[in-house]
N, C-alpha and C positions, 0 to 999 in steps of 0.2 A: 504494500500500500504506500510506503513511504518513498520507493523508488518510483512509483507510477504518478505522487506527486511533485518529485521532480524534474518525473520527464515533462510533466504539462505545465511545471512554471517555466523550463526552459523552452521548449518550442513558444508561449506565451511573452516571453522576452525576447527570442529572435523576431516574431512577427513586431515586437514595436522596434526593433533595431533596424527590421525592414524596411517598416514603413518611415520613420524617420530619416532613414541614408535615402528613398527615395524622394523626399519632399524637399532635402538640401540639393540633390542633384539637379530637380528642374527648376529648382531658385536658380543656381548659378547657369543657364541657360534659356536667358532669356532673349526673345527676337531682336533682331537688328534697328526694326522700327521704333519698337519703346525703347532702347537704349539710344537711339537719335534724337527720342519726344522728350528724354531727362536733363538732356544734355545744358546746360547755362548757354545763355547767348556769349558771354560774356560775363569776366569778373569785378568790372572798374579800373583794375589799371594794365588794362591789356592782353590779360590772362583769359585762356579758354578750354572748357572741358578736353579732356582728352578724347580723341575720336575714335569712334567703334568701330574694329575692328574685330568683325565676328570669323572670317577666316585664321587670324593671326592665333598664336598661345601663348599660351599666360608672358612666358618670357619676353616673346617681342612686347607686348603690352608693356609689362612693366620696365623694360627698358627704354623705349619711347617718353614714356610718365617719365622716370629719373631725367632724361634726357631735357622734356619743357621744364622740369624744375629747375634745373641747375642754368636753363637757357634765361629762366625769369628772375632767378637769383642775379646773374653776370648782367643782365638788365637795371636791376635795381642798382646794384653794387656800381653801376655804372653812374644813372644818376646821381646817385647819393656824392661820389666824387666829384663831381660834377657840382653839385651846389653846394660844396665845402670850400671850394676854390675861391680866394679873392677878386671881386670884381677885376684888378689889373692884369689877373692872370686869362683872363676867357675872351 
């Protein structure tokens, strides 16, 4: 009796480990179109969503994203030296 209650808790915990791995996998797969409908037009100072790339994986994604940050950093970094500078120097 007491092995047949743990065979029915464990098939009972696989089914929610099923369902649950199933309901993260079609979150992180979602169409091309709503992820073009989320996107920001714009973030105020020049910045903009990273673009969907539903062909690409994970990797090119996230290398692209490091890629505009560090492009919006050397941006700023830019300006910012730029209006540090004395009038006589510009």
């Amino acid at each position: 009796m007491r092995g047949l209650f743990g065979l029915v808790g464990l098939v009972v915990v696989l089914a929610i480990v099923g369902i649950v791995a199933k309901k993260q996998l079609s979150a992180t797969r979602a169409p091309a179109a709503v992820l073009e409908q989320q996107q920001a037009p714009g973030l105020g100072t020049g910045a903009s969503a990273p673009a969907a790339n539903p062909g690409g994986n994970v990797r090119m994604q996230s290398q692209q994203v490091q890629q505009q940050v560090q492009q919006q950093l050397d941006d700023i970094m830019k300006q910012r030296s730029q209006d540090l500078l004395p009038e006589s120097d510009k």
